[in-house]
C-alpha positions as a LaTeX table, in Angstrom:
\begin{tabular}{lrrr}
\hline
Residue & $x$ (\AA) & $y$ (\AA) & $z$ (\AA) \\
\hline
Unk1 & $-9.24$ & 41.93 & $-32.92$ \\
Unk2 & $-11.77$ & 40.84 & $-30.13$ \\
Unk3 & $-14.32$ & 42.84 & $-30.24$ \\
Unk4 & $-13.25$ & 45.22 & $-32.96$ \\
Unk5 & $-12.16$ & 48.27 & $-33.62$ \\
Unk6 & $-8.35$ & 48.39 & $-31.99$ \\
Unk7 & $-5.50$ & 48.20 & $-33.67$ \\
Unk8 & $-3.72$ & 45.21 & $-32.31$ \\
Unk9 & $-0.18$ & 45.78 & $-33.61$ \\
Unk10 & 0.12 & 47.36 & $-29.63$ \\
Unk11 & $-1.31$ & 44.26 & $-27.89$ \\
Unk12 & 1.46 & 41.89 & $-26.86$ \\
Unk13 & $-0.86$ & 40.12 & $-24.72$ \\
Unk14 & $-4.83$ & 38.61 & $-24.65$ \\
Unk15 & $-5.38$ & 39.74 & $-27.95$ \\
Unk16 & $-9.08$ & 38.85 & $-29.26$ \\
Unk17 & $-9.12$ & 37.02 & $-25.29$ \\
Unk18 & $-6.27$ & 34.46 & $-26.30$ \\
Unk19 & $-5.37$ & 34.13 & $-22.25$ \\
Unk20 & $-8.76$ & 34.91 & $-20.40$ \\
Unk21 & $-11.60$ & 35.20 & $-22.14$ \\
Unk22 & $-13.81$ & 38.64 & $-23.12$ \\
Unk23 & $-17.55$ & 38.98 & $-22.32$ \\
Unk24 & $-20.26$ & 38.56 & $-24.60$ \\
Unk25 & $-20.22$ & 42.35 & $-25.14$ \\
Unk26 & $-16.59$ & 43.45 & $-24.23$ \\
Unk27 & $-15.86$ & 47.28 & $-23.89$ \\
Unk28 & $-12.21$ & 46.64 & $-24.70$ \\
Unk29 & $-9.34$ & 48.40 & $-23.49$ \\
Unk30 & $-5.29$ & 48.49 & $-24.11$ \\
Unk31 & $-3.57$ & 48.84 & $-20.82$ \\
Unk32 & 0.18 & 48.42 & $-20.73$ \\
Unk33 & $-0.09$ & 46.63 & $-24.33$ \\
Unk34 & $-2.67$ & 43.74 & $-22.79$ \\
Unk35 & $-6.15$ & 43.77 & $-23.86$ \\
Unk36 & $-8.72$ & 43.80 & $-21.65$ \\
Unk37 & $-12.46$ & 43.99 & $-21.71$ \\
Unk38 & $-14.08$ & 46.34 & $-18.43$ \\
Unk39 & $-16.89$ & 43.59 & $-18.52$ \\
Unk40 & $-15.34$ & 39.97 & $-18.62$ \\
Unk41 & $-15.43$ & 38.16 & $-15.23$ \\
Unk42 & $-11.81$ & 37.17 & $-15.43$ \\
Unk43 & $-10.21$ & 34.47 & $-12.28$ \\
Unk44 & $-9.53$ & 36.71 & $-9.48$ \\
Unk45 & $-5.40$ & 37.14 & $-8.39$ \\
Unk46 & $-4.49$ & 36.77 & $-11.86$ \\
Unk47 & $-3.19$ & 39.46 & $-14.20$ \\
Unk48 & $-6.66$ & 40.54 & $-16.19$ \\
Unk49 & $-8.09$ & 40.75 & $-12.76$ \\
Unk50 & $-5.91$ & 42.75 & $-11.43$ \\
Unk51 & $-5.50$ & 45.06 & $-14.57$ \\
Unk52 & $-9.44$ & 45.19 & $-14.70$ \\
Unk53 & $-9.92$ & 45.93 & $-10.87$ \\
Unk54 & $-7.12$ & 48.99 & $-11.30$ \\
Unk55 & $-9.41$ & 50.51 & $-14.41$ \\
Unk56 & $-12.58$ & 49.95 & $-12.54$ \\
Unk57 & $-10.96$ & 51.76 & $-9.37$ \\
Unk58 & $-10.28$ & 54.95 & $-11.62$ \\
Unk59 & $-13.76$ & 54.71 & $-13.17$ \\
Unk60 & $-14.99$ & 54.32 & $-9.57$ \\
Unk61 & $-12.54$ & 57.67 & $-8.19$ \\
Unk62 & $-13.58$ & 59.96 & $-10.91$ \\
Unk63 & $-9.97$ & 59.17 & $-12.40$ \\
Unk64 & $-8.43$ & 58.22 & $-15.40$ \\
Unk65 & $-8.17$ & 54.72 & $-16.82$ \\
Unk66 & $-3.89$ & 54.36 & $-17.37$ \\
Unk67 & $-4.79$ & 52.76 & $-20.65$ \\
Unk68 & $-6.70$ & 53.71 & $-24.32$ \\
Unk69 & $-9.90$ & 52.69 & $-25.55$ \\
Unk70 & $-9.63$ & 49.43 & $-27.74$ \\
Unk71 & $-12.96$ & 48.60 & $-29.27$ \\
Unk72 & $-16.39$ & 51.28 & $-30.48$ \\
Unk73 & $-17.42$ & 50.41 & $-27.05$ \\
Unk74 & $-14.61$ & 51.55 & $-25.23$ \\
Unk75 & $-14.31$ & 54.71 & $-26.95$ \\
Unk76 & $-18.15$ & 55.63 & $-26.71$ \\
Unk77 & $-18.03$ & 55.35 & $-22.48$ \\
Unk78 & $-16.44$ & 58.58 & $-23.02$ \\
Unk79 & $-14.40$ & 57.33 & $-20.26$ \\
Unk80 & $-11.56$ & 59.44 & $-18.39$ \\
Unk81 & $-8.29$ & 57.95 & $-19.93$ \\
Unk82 & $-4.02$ & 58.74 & $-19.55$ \\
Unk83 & $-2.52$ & 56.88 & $-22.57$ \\
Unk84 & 1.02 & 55.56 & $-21.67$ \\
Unk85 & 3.34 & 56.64 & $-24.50$ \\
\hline
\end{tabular}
């Protein structure tokens, strides 16, 4: 699944960047079952945006990311994460 590594029986939506598109080197992530990659420049307003802007708010507060890692990438940031169960 885009980018590798995840297990996309979660993902219900932009799996492998079926709705916006990832980056050339996407650190994936699986936030509220919607993949998204922390380095894509996705259309501003819309709902990878906004789910990207949220993560890189955390990242930028010293807080966690309200998702899991989804790719190698992801999980080697070593990034502060809450999983939602």
């Amino acid at each position: 699944p885009g980018g590798g590594g995840g297990d996309a029986g979660g993902i219900e939506r932009n799996a492998g960047g079926s709705e916006e598109a990832h980056s050339g080197d996407p650190e994936l992530w699986n936030i509220g079952r919607t993949e998204m990659d922390l380095n894509a420049k996705y259309k501003v307003g819309k709902q990878m945006w906004y789910l990207q802007s949220r993560a890189k708010d955390a990242i930028r507060d010293s807080k966690p990311i309200a998702g899991s890692p989804f790719n190698q990438k992801a999980k080697d940031a070593n990034r502060l994460f809450a999983e939602d169960d």
